[in-house]
Residue frames as qw, qx, qy, qz and C-alpha x, y, z in Angstrom:
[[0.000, 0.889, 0.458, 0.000, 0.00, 0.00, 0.00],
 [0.438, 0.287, 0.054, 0.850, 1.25, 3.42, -0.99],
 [0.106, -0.837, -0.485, 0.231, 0.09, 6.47, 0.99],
 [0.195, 0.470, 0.323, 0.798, -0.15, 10.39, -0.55],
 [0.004, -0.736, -0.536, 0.413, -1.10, 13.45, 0.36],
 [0.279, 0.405, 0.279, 0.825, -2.20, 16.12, -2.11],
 [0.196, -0.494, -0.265, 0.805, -3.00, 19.56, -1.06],
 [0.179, 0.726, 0.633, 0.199, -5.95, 21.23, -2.60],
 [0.040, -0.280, -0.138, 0.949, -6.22, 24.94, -3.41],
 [0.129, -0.591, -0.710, -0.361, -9.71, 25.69, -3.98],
 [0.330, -0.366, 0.025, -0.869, -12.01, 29.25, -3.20],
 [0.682, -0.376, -0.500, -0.379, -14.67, 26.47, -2.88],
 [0.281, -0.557, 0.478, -0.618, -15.58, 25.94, 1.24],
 [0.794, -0.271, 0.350, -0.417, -16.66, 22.90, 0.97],
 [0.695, 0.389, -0.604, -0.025, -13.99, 21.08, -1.46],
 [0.104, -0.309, 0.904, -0.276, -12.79, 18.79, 1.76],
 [0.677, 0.127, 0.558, -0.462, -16.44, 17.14, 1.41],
 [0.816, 0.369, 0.191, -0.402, -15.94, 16.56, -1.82],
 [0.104, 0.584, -0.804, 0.049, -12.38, 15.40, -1.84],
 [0.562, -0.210, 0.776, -0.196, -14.21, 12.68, 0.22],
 [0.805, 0.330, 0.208, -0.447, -16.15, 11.31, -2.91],
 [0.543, 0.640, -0.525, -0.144, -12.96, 10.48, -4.88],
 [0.972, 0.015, -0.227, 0.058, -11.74, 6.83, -4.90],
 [0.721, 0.302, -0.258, 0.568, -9.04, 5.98, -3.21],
 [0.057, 0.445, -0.476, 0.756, -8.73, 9.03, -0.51],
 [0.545, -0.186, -0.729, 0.370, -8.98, 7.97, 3.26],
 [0.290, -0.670, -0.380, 0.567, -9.64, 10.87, 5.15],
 [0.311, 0.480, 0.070, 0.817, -9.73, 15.04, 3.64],
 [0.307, -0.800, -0.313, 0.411, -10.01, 17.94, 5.89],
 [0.224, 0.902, -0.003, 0.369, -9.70, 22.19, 5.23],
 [0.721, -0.190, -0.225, 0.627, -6.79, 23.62, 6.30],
 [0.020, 0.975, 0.169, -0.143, -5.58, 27.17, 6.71],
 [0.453, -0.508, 0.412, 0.605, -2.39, 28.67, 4.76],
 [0.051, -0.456, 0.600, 0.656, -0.98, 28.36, 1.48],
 [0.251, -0.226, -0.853, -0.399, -3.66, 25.20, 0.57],
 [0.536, -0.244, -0.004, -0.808, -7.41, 25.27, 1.41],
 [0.907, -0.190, 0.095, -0.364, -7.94, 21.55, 1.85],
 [0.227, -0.487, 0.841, 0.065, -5.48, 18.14, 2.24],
 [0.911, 0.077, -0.166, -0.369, -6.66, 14.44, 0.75],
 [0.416, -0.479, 0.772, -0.026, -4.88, 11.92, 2.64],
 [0.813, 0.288, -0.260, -0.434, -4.99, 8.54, -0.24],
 [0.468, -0.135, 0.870, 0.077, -4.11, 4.71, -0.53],
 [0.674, 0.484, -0.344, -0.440, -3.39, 3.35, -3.36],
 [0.961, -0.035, 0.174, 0.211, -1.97, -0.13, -4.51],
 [0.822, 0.159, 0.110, 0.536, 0.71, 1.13, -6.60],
 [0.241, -0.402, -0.001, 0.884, 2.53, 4.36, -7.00],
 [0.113, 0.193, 0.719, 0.658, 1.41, 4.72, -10.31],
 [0.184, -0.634, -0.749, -0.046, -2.40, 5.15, -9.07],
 [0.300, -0.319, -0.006, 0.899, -0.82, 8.40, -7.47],
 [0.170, -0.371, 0.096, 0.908, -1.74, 10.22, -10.30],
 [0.150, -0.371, -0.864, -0.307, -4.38, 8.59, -11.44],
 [0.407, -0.480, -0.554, 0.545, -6.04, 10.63, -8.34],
 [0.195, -0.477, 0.061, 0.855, -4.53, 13.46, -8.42],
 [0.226, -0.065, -0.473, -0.849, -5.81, 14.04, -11.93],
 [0.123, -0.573, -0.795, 0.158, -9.43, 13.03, -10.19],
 [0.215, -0.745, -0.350, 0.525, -9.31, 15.61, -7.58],
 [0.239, -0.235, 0.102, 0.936, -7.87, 18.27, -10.33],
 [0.065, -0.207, -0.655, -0.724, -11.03, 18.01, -12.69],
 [0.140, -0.618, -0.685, 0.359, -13.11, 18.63, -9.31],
 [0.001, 0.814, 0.229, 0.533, -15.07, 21.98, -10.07],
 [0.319, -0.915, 0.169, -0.183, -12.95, 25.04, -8.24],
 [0.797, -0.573, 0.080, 0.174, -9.91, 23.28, -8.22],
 [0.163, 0.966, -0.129, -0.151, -7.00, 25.44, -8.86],
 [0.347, 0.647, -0.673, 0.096, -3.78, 23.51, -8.24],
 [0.924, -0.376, 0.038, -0.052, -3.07, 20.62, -6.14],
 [0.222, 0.652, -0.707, 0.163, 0.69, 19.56, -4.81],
 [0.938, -0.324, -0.125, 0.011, 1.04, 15.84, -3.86],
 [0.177, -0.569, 0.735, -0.325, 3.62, 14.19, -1.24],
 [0.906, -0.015, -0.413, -0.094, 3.96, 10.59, -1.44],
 [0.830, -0.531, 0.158, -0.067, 4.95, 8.88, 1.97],
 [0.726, 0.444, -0.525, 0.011, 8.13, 7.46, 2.26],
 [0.905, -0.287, -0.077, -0.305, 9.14, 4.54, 4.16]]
């Protein structure tokens, strides 16, 4: 199991609810700073990574995202 986190900039106030809908993330919550929301994910492979990530970018209001893959 591979674990990610990507980091959501979005206006939108409620993109951490709808971070939850996307396959594959485990847990999202809003933050305050530089991003607006986090998406903690599990994946099987790395690869799947960005499979994701291009999910969460095609979410209406989402501006940029920056991922961080675990390492072990």
């Amino acid at each position: 199991m591979v674990r990610a986190i990507i980091l959501v900039k979005s206006p939108k106030k409620l993109i951490a609810a709808r971070l939850r809908k996307v396959t594959s993330v485990i847990e999202s919550f809003p933050t305050s700073g530089q991003f607006d929301a986090v998406a903690i994910i599990d994946v099987e492979q790395i690869s799947q990574i960005k499979e994701v990530a291009n999910q969460i970018q095609k979410i209406s209001g989402v501006d940029r995202t920056e991922t961080m893959v675990e390492v072990q």
